[in-house]
C-alpha positions as CSV (number, residue, x, y, z in Angstrom):
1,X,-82.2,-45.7,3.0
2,X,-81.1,-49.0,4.0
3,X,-80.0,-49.8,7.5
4,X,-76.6,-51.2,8.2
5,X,-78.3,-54.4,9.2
6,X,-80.1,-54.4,5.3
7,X,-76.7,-54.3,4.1
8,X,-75.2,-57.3,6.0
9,X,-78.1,-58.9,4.9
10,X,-78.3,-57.8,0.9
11,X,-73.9,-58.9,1.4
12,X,-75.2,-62.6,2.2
13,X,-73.0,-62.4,5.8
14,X,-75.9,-63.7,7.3
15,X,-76.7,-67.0,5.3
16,X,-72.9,-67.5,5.2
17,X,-72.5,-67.5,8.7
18,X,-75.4,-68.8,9.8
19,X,-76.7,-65.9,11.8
20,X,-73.6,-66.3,14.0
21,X,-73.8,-62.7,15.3
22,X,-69.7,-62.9,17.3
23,X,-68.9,-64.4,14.0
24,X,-70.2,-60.9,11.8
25,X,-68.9,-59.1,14.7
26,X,-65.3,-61.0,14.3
27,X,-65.3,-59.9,10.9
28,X,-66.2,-56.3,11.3
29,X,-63.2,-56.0,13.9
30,X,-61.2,-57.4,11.8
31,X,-62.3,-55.3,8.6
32,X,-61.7,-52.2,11.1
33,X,-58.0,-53.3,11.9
34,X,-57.4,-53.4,8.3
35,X,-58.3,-49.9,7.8
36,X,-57.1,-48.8,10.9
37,X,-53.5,-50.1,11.2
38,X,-53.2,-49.6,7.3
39,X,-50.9,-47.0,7.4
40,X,-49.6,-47.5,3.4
41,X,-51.8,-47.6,0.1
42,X,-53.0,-51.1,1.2
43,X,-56.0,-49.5,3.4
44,X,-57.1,-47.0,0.7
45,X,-57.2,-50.3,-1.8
46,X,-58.9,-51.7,0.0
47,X,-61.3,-49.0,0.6
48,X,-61.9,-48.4,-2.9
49,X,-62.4,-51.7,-4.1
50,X,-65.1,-52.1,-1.6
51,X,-66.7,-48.8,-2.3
52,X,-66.8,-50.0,-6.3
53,X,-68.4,-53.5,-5.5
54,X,-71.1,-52.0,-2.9
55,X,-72.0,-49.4,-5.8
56,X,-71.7,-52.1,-8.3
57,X,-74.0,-54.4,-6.5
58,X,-76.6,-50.9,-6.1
59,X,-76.3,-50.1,-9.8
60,X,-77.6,-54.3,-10.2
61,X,-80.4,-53.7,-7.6
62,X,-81.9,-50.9,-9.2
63,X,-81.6,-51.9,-12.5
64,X,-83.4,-54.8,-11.6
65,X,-86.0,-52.8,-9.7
66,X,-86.3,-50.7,-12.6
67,X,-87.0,-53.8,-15.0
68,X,-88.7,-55.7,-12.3
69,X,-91.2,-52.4,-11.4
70,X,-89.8,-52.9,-7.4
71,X,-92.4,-55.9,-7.0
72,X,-89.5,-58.6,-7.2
73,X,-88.1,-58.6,-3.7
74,X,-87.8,-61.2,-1.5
């Protein structure tokens, strides 16, 4: 199981903001409005289209763990 910090750091939020931790946390608040104050369709969207990408971007990792036999991580 990965750890929510694995997954900021499989996302690239790290390298993209240099390790600026208020920065990640900015972002999260922000993300969290969005879903909180979306009272329409526009929070469910959005919702779903994450949901689709994160299991996208799982489908890739194991696939490549699969073709890779798990010894290709960084």
């Amino acid at each position: 199981m990965i750890e929510l910090g694995g997954l900021v750091q499989k996302a690239g939020l790290v390298d993209l903001t240099d390790d600026d931790r208020a920065t990640l946390l900015g972002a999260f608040l922000d993300i969290a409005g969005q879903l909180r104050d979306g009272r329409n369709t526009a929070s469910g969207d959005l919702k779903i289209r994450w949901r689709r990408a994160g299991l996208h971007a799982f489908d890739r990792d194991r696939e490549h763990d699969r073709t890779t036999d798990g010894n290709d991580h960084d």
